[in-house]
N, C-alpha and C positions, 0 to 999 in steps of 0.2 A: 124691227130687226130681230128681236128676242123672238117673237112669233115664227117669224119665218126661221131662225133656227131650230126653235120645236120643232117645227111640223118637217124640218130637212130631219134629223135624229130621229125621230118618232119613222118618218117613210124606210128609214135607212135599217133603224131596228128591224120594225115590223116587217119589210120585206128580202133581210137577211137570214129572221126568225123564219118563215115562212117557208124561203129557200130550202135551208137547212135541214126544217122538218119532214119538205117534202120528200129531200134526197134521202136521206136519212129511215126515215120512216118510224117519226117518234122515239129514235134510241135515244133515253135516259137525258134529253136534253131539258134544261130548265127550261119552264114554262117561258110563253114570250112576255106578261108583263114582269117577269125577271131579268131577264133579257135587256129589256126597255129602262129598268130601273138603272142597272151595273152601266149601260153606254152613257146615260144621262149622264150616271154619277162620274163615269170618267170623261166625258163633256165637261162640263162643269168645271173638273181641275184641270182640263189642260184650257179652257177659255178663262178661268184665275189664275195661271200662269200666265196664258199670254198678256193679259190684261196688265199684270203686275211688270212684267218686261216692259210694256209698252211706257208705262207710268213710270218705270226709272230710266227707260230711255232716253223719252221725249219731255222729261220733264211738268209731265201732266197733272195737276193739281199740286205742284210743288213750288210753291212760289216764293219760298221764303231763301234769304241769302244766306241760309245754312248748307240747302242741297245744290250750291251754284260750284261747278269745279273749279274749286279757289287757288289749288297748285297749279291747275293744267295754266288756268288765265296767266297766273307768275309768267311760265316759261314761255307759254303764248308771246308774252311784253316783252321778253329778258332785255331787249333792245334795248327797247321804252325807259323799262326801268331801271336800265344801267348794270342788269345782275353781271356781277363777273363770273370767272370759269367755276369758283369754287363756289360761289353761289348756287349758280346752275346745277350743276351736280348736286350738290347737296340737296336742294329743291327734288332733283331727280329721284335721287337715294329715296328721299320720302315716298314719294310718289310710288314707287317700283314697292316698295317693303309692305305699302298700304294695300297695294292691289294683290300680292299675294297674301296676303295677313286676310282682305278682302275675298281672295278664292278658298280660301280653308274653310273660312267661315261661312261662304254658302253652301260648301259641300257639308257641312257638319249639320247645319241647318237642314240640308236636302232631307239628309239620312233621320234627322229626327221628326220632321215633318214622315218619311215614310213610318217610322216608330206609331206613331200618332195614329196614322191609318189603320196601321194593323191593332194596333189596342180597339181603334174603335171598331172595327170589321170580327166583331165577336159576338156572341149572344149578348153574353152577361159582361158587359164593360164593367172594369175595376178603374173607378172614377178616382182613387189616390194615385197611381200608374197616368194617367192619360194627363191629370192633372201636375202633374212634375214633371211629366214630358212637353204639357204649351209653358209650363214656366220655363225650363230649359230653352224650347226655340226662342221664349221673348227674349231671355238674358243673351241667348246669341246676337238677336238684334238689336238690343242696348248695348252689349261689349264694342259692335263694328262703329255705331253711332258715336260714343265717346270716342272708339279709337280715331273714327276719322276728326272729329274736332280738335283732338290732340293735335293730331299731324296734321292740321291745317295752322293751329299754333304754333307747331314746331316750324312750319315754313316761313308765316310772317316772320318767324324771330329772327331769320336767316338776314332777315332787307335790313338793313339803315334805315334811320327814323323820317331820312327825306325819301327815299324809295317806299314805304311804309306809306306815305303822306300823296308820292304820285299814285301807287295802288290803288288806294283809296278813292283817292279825283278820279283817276279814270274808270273802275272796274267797280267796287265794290256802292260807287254812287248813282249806278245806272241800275233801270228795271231789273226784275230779275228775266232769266232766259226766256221762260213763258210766255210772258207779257212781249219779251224784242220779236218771240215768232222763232228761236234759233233752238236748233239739235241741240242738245248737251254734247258732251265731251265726252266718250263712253269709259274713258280714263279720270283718275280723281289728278 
């Protein structure tokens, strides 16, 4: 599969380069293995984006009951588990504060990932700069990771310790989603 996407980019380049130059008539256009390199390289980040989407989607390589949607399953059961109205809601509340708490965060992320790029898209890289800008993206991705463990604690706290206990029996004691074969929940 990797192969045959080279040689798809590679034909794509080469023969847009070729185009181009022919129309054109050599005006001041970068040479085509320039050309070849800049499409790769933006190949590359949009198949590790999509890659990465797919993987927090689909739950791929994630098998631990840390990444399982642990508010959504609550509300999923409310029945089951007896939650009442304030319950629910309050489950809810989390839920909704996390996914926005959760969109800030990857737009802040987004923006310092582009930071990152342009640090590196320089001759002479200033390695203390680019190096405070990947500790910055990781701390984004540690801050959302506790956050979500929080408000996955703040919601267990919400249940009774016999709702707590059916939880458990039914949801938190089975494979995780991987293994059953099932979507995740694209909501936490």
């Amino acid at each position: 599969m990797r192969k045959l996407i080279n040689a798809i980019v590679l034909a794509v380049a080469l023969g847009s380069g070729v185009c181009a130059s022919a129309a054109e008539g050599e005006k001041s256009r970068p040479s085509i293995p320039d050309e070849v390199g800049d499409a790769w390289d933006r190949l590359q980040q949009v198949l590790q984006e999509w890659s990465d989407r797919f993987r927090e989607r689909f739950g791929v390589g994630r098998e631990s009951v840390e990444n399982r949607p642990v508010i959504s399953e609550m509300l999923n059961r409310r029945e089951a588990l007896g939650l009442s109205a304030d319950q629910g809601k309050k489950i809810e509340q989390l839920r909704d504060n996390f996914e926005r708490l959760s969109i800030r965060n990857n737009a802040e992320l987004r923006i310092v990932e582009l930071d990152i790029a342009g640090l590196l898209d320089t001759p002479t890289i200033d390695l203390a700069k680019v190096e405070a800008k990947v500790r910055e993206a990781e701390k984004l991705r540690a801050d959302l990771r506790i956050a979500r463990i929080k408000v996955i604690e703040q919601a267990k706290a919400t249940l009774t310790p016999e709702q707590r206990k059916k939880f458990y029996d039914t949801v938190e004691s089975r494979p995780p989603r991987a293994a059953r074969g099932q979507n995740p929940s694209a909501k936490e």
